[in-house]
C-alpha positions as CSV (number, residue, x, y, z in Angstrom):
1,X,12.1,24.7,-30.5
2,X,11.3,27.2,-33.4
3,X,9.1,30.2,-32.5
4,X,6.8,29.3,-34.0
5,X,6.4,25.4,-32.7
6,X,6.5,27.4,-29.2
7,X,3.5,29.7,-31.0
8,X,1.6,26.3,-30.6
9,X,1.5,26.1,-27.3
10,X,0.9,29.6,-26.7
11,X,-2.3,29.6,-29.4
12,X,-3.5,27.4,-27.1
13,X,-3.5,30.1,-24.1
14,X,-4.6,32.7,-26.2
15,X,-7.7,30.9,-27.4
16,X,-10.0,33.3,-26.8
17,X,-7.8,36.1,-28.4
18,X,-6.8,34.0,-31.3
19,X,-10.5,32.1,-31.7
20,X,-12.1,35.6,-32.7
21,X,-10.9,35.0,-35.6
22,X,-11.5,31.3,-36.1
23,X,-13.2,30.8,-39.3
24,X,-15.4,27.9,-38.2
25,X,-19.0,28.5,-40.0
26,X,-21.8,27.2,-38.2
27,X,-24.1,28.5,-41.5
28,X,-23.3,28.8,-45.1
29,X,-21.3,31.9,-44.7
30,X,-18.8,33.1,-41.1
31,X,-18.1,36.9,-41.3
32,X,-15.4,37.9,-39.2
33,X,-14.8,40.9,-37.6
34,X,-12.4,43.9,-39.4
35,X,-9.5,44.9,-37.9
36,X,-9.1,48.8,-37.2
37,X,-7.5,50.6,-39.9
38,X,-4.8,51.9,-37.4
39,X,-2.9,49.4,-37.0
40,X,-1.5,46.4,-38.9
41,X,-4.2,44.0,-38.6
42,X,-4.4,40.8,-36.3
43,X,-2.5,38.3,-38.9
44,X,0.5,40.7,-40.5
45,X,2.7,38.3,-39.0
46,X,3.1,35.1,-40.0
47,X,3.3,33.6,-36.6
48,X,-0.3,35.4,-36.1
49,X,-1.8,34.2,-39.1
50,X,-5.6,33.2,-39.1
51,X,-6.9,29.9,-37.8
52,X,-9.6,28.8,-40.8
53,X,-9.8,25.6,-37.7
54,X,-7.8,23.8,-35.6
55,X,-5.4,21.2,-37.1
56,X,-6.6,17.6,-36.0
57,X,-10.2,19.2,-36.1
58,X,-12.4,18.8,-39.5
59,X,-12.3,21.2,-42.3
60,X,-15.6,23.0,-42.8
61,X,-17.0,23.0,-46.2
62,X,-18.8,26.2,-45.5
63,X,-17.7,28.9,-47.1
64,X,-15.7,31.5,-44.7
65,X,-15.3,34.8,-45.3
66,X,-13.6,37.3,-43.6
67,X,-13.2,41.3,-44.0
68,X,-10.1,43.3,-42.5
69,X,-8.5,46.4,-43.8
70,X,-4.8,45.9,-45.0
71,X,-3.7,49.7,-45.1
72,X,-1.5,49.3,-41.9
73,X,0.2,45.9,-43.1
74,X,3.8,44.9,-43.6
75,X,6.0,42.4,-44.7
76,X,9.0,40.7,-42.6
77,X,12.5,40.7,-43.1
78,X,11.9,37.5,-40.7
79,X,8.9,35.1,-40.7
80,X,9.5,34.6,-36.8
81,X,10.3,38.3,-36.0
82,X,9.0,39.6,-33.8
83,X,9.5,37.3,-31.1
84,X,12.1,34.9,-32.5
85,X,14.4,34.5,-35.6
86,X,15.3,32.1,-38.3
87,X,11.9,31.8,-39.8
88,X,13.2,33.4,-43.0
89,X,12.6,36.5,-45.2
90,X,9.5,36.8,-46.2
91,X,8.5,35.7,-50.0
92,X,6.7,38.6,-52.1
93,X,7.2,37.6,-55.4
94,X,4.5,35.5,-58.2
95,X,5.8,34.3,-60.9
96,X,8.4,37.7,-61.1
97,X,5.4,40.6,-59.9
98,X,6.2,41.5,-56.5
99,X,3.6,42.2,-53.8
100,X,3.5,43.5,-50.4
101,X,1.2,44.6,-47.0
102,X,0.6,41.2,-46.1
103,X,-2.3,38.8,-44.2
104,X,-2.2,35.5,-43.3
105,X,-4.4,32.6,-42.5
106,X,-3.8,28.8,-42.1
107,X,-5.8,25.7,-42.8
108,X,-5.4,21.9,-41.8
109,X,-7.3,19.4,-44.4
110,X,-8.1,16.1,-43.0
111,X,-9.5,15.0,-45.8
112,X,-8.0,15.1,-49.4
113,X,-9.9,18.2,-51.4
114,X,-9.4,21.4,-53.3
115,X,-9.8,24.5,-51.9
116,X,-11.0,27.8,-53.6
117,X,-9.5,31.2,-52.3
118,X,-10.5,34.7,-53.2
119,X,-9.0,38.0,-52.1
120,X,-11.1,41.0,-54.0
121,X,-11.2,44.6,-53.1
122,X,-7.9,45.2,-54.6
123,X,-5.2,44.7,-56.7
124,X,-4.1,41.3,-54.7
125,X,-1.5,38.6,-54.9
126,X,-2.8,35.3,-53.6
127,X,0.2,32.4,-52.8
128,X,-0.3,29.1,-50.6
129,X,2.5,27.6,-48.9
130,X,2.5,24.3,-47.1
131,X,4.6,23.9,-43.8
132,X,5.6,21.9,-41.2
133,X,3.0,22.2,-38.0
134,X,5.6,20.9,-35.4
135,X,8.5,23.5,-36.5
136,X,6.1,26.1,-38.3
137,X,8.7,26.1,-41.2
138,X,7.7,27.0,-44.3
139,X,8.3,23.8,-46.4
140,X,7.6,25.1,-50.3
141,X,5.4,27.5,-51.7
142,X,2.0,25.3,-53.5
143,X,0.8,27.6,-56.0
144,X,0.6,31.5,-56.2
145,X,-2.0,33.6,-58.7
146,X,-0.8,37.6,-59.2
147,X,-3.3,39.4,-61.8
148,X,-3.9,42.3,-62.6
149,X,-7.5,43.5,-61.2
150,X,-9.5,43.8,-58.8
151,X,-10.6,40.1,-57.6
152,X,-8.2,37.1,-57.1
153,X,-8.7,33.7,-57.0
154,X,-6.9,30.6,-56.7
155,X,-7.8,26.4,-56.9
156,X,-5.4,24.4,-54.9
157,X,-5.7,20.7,-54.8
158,X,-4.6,19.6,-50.9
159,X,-3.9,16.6,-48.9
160,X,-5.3,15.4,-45.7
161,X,-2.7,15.7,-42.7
162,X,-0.8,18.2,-44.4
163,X,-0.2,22.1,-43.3
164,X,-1.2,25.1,-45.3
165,X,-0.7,28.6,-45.0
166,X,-2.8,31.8,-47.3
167,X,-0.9,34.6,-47.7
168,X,-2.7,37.9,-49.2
169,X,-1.0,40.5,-50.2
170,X,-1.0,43.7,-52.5
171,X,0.3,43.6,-55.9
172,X,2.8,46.4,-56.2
173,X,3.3,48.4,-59.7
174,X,6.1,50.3,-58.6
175,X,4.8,52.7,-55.9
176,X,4.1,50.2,-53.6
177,X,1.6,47.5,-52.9
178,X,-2.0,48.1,-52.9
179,X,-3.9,48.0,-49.8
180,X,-7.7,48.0,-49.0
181,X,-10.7,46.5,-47.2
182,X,-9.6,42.9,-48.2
183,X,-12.7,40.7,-48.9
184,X,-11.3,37.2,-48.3
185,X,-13.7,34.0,-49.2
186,X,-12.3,30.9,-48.2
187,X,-13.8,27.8,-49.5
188,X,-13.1,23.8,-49.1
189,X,-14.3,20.8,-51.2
190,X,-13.8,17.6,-49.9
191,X,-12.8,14.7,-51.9
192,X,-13.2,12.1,-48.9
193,X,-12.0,8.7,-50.9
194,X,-9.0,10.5,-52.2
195,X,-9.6,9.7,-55.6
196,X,-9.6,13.1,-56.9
197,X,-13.2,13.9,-57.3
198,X,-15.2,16.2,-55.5
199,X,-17.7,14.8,-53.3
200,X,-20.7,17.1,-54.8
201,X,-19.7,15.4,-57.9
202,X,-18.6,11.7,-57.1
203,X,-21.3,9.1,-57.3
204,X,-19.7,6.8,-55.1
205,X,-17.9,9.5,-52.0
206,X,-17.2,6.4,-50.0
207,X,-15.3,4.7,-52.6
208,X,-12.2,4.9,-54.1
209,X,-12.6,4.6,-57.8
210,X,-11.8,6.3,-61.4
211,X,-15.1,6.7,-63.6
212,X,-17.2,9.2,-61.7
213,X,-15.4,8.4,-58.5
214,X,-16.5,5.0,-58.6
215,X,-14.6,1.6,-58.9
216,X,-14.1,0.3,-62.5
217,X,-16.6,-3.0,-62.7
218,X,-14.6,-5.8,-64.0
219,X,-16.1,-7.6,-66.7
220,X,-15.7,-11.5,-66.6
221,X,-16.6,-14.3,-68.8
222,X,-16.3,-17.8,-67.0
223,X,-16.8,-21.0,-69.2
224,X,-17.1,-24.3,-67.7
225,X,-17.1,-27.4,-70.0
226,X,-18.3,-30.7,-68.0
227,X,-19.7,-34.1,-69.0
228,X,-22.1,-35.2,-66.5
229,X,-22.3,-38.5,-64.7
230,X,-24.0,-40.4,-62.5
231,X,-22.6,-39.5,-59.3
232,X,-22.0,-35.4,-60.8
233,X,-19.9,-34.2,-63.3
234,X,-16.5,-34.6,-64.8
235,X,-14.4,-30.9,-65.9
236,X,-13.7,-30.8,-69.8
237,X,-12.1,-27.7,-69.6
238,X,-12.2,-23.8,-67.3
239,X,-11.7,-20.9,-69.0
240,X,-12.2,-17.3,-67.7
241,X,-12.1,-14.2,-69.5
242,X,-10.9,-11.4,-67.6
243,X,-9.2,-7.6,-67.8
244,X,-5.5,-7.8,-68.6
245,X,-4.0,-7.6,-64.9
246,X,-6.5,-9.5,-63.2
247,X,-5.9,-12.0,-60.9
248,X,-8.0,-15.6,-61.2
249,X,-8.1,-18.0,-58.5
250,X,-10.3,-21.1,-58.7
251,X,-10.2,-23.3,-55.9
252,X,-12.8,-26.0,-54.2
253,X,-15.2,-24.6,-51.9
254,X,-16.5,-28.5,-50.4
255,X,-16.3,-32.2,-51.4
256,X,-12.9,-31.2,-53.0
257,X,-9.4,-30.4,-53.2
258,X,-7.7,-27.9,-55.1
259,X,-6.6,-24.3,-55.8
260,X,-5.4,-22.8,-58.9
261,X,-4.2,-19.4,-59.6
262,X,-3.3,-16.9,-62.6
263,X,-3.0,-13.5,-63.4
264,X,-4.3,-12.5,-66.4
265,X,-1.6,-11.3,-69.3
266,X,-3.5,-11.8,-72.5
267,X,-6.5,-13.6,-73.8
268,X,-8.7,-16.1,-71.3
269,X,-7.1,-18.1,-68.4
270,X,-6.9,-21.5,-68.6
271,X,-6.9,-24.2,-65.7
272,X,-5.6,-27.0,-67.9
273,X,-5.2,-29.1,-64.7
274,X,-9.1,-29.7,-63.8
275,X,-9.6,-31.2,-66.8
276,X,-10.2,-34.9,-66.1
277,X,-11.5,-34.0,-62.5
278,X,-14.6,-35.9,-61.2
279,X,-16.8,-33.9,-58.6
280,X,-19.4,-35.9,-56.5
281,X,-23.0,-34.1,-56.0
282,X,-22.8,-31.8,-53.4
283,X,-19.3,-30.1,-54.2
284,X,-18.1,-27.1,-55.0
285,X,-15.7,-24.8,-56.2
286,X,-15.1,-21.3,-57.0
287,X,-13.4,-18.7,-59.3
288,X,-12.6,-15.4,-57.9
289,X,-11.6,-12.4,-60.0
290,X,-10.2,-9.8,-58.4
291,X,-8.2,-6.7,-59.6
292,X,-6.7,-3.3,-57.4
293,X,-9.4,-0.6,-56.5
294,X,-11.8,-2.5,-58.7
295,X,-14.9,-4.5,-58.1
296,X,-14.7,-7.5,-58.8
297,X,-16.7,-11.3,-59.0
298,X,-16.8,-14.4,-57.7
299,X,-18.9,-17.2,-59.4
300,X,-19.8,-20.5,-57.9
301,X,-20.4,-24.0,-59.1
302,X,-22.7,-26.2,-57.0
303,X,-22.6,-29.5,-58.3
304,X,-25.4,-31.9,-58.3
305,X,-25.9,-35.6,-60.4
306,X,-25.3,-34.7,-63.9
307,X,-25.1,-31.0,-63.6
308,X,-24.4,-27.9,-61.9
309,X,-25.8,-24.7,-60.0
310,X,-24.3,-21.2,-60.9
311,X,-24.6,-18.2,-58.7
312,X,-22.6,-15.2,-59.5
313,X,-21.4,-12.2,-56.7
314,X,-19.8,-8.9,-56.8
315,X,-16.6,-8.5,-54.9
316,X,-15.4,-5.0,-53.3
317,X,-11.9,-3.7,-54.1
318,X,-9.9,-5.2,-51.9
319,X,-12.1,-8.2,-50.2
320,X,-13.0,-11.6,-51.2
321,X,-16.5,-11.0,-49.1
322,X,-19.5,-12.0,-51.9
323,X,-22.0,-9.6,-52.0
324,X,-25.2,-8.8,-53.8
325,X,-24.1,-5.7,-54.8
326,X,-21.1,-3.5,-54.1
327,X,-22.1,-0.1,-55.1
């Protein structure tokens, strides 16, 4: 076991130590306490970074802010040292400017989102690594931002499960890194459906979908040809028109026997095979239109002596369950 996987277990001990620093808002806005300028603060080491919350716990969207003085930190020849080795050196390089007097702070998404970090009070390097929970391994560095001034900020888009870690540091021009009262903001917005947009902004947060977060609304055209008789109807011809990729089932729902389907490649569908087919009063069949991560329709024929009854429904991506509306 790493050092840092045993680190697990030991945050666990040392709740009280390490959840001073927990940046759980229970408002709009969690201050958290400086460190004294003395000494390196708290989270120098990796293996002491900040907990922004516990993985396996929700992700506040609050934003979290937290104020410390860097003029004591360091960097590590070894992410592990002190109490272990192997964790490798530690990375202080963006995009070829070097950095140094580090801080850390992890977060745990358990929903897909974006997440805005801010470091200002400084010259300061912002990078965002993800890593593996269970051996604390760094896994690859996400993103990193190293300009020049006095504010920094980076937008990462994150997944839900997945391990991150913040390191701050100061950017160094050549007589070494900058240091400072470090004003770190922290925010997270959730994009619960995981289709990319922002919950603030998607008008369906619930549903996986593509045009304002919403699923795309299939648009169908059914045509039914009969002839009536006296006993129902007799089918001249079915015809749907549907989105290229669709798939188009038609089968009976009662007083019949049958079931077609097609996937739509180009132009209508045709179910050349009901043509012919006599339906007695009191039958009836279906057409379903379905399509991935789209709403969809199903329309149904009730027949009666000479004619028939239509009543059309909106499906959900993914289930053949009629509804009056799916929005």
């Amino acid at each position: 076991m790493t050092a840092r996987a045993k680190r697990g277990s030991l945050r666990s001990m040392l709740a009280i130590a390490r959840l001073r620093v927990l940046l759980l808002a229970v408002s709009g806005l969690a201050v958290l306490p400086a460190s004294a300028a003395a000494v390196p603060p708290s989270n120098d080491n990796y293996l002491g970074s900040v907990s922004i919350n516990v993985r396996g716990q929700a992700l506040t969207q609050e934003t979290v802010r937290d104020i410390r003085s860097t003029s004591e930190a360091t960097i590590q020849g070894d992410l592990f040292a002190p109490t272990a080795a192997g964790g490798g050196v530690e990375p202080i390089d963006c995009n070829g400017v070097r950095y140094g007097a580090t801080v850390w702070y992890d977060f745990h998404p358990h929903v897909d989102g974006t997440v805005r970090v801010q470091a200002a009070g400084f010259d300061a390097a912002i990078a965002i690594y993800d890593y593996d929970a269970a051996t604390s391994r760094v896994l690859s560095r996400a993103d990193c931002s190293n300009q020049a001034g006095t504010t920094e900020e980076l937008f990462l888009k994150v997944k839900r499960g997945k391990s991150y870690t913040i390191q701050i540091g100061g950017s160094d021009g050549g007589l070494g890194p900058a240091t400072g009262n470090l004003d770190f903001l922290f925010e997270y917005l959730a994009a619960t459906d995981g289709d990319g947009e922002l919950d603030a902004l998607d008008k369906c947060p619930k549903q996986k979908g593509a045009v304002d977060g919403c699923p795309a609304v299939l648009l169908v055209n059914p045509s039914l040809r009969a002839n009536p008789t006296a006993r129902g109807i007799r089918i001249r011809s079915l015809k749907v028109i549907a989105p290229k990729g669709s798939r188009v089932q038609a089968h009976c729902r009662s007083g019949c026997t049958f079931y077609k389907s097609r996937t739509v490649v180009k132009g209508p569908v045709s179910f050349g095979g009901l043509a012919g087919r006599a339906l007695k009063a009191g039958s009836s069949f279906e057409v379903f239109v379905t399509k991935a991560d789209s709403i969809g329709t199903v329309i149904r024929w009730r027949v009666t002596r000479g004619n028939v009854i239509r009543t059309t429904r909106c499906l959900k991506p993914r289930s053949l369950i009629p509804r009056k509306t799916c929005k």
